[in-house]
C-alpha positions in Angstrom: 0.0 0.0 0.0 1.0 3.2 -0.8 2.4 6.0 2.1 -0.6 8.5 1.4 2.9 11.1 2.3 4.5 9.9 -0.4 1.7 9.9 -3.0 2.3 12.7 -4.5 6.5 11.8 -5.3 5.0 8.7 -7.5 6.5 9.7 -10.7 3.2 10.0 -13.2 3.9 6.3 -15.2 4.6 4.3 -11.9 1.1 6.1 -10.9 -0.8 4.6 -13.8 0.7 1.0 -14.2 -0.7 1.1 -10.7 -3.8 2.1 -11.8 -3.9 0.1 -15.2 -3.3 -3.1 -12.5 -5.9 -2.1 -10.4 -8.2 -1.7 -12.9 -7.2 -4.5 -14.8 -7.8 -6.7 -11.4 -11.4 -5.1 -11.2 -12.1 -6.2 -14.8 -11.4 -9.7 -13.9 -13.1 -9.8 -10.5 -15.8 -8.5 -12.3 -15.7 -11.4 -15.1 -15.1 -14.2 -12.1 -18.2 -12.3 -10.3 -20.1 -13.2 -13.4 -19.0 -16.9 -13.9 -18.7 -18.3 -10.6 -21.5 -16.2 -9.4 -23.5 -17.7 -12.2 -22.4 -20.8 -11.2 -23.6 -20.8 -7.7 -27.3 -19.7 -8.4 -27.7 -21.3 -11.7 -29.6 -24.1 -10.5 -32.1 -21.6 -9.4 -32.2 -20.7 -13.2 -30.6 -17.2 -12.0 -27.3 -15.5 -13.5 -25.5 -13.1 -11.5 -27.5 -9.5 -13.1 -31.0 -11.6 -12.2 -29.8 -12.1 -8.9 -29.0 -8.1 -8.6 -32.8 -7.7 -9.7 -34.0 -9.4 -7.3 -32.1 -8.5 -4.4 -32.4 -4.5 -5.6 -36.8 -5.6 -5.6 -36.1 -7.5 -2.1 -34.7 -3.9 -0.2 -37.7 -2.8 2.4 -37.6 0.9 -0.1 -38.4 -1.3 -3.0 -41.2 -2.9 -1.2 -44.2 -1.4 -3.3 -41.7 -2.0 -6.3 -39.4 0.0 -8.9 -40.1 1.8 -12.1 -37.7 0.6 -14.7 -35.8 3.9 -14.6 -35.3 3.4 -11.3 -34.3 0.0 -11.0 -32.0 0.5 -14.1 -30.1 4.1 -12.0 -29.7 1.5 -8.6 -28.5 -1.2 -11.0 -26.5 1.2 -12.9 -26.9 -0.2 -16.4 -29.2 1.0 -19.0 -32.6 0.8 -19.7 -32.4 -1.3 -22.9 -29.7 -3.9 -20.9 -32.2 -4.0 -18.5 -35.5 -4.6 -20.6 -34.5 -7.6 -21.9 -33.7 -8.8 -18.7 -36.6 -8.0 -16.5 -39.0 -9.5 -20.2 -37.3 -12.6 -19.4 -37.2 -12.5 -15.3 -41.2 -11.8 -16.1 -41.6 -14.3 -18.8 -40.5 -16.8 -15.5 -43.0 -15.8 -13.2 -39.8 -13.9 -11.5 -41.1 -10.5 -12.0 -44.5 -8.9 -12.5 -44.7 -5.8 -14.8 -47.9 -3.1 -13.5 -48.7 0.6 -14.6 -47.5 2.7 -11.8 -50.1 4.5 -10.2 -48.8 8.0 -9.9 -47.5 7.8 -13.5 -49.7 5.8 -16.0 -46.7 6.3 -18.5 -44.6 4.4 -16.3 -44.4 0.8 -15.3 -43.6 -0.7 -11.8 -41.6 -4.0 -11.6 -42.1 -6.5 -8.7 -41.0 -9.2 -7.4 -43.7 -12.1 -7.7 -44.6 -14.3 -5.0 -42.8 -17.4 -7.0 -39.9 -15.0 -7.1 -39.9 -14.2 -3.9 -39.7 -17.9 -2.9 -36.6 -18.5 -5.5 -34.7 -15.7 -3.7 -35.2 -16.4 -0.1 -35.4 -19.7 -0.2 -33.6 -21.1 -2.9 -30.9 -18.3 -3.7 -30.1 -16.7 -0.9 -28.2 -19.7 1.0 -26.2 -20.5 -1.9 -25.0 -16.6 -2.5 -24.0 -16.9 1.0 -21.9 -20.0 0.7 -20.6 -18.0 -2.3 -20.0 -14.9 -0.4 -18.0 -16.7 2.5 -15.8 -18.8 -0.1 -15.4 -15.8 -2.3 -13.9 -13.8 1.4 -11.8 -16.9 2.1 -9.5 -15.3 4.5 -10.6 -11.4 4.4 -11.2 -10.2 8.1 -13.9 -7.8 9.0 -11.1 -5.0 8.5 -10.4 -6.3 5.3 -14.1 -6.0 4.0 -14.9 -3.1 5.6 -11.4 -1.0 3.8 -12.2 -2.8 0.4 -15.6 -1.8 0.9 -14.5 1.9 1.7 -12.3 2.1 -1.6 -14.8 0.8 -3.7 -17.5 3.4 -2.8 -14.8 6.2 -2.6 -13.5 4.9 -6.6 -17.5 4.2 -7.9 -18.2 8.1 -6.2 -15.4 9.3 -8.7 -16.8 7.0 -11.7 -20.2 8.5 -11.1 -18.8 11.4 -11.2 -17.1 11.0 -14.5 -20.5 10.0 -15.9 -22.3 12.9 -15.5 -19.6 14.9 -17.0 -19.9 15.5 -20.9 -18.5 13.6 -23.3 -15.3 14.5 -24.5 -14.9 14.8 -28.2 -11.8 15.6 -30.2 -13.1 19.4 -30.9 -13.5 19.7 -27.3 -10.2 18.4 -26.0 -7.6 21.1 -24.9 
C-alpha cells in the first residue's frame, strides 16, 4: 500500500501502471463475479445481473416496487440492458410488470410471489456460501477498507458519468 505522504512523489507512469493493474484486477473480478456467481445460483435458473434484480426488488424501499428507470439508475446499467432482462425475469413468473399508479406512462416492476420464494429460499443460501468462499480469509477489516475504496473509486466514476462527453473538438 502506498504512504498516502508519499503519493504525491509517485513519478506519473509508476502512478498509472498502478492504476492500469488495479483496474485491470477489477475487470477480472468482475468477469469471475459473473461466472462463478452464475455458477452458484444457476440451478435456481438465476445468472448473476438476475440475482441483482431481485435482491435491488427485495430492499424494504423497493417494497411497493421500482419503475424501470429506477431500477436500471440503482442497478447502474441501462434501460435497454435491463429490458431484456426484466422481459425474461417476467416471462419466468420472477417479476411482474404493472402501470404505476402516480405515472400511467410508467411501469412498476415486482417481485412475484414465485420469485420471492426463489430468492429467499432457494438463492439466498447458496449466494452466501458463495459470499463466504469468495472472502476466504478477508477479516472484518479487510471488508470493511475494500468496501471503503470501492465506494470512494464508484463516487469518482459517477462522477465521471455525469460529466460531458469528450470529443476531439472539445479536448484542450
Amino acid at each position: 500500500m502506498v504512504n498516502p505522504e508519499l503519493d504525491d512523489d509517485l513519478a506519473p507512469t509508476a502512478r498509472m501502471e498502478m492504476a492500469n493493474r488495479l483496474f485491470f484486477r477489477l475487470y477480472q473480478c468482475a468477469n469471475m463475479l459473473h461466472k462463478t456467481g452464475s455458477r452458484a445460483v444457476e440451478a435456481e435458473g438465476l445468472t448473476t445481473q438476475q440475482w441483482a434484480v431481485l435482491g435491488a426488488l427485495s430492499r424494504p424501499q423497493a417494497e411497493g416496487g421500482m419503475s424501470v428507470g429506477d431500477l436500471a439508475r440503482y442497478l447502474m446499467v441501462s434501460r435497454q440492458n435491463l429490458s431484456g432482462l426484466v422481459s425474461r425475469m417476467e416471462r419466468d413468473g420472477h417479476l411482474r410488470m404493472t402501470p404505476d399508479g402516480r405515472d400511467r406512462r410508467s411501469r412498476l416492476v415486482t417481485m412475484t410471489e414465485s420469485g420471492r420464494d426463489v430468492w429467499l429460499r432457494l438463492a439466498q443460501p447458496k449466494i452466501r456460501d458463495y459470499y463466504e468462499r469468495a472472502l476466504t480469509d478477508f477479516s472484518t477489516g479487510d471488508i470493511t477498507h475494500t468496501l471503503h475504496y470501492l465506494l470512494k473509486l464508484l463516487e469518482n466514476m459517477k462522477a465521471l458519468d455525469t460529466e460531458a462527453p469528450m470529443t476531439e473538438d472539445a479536448a484542450p
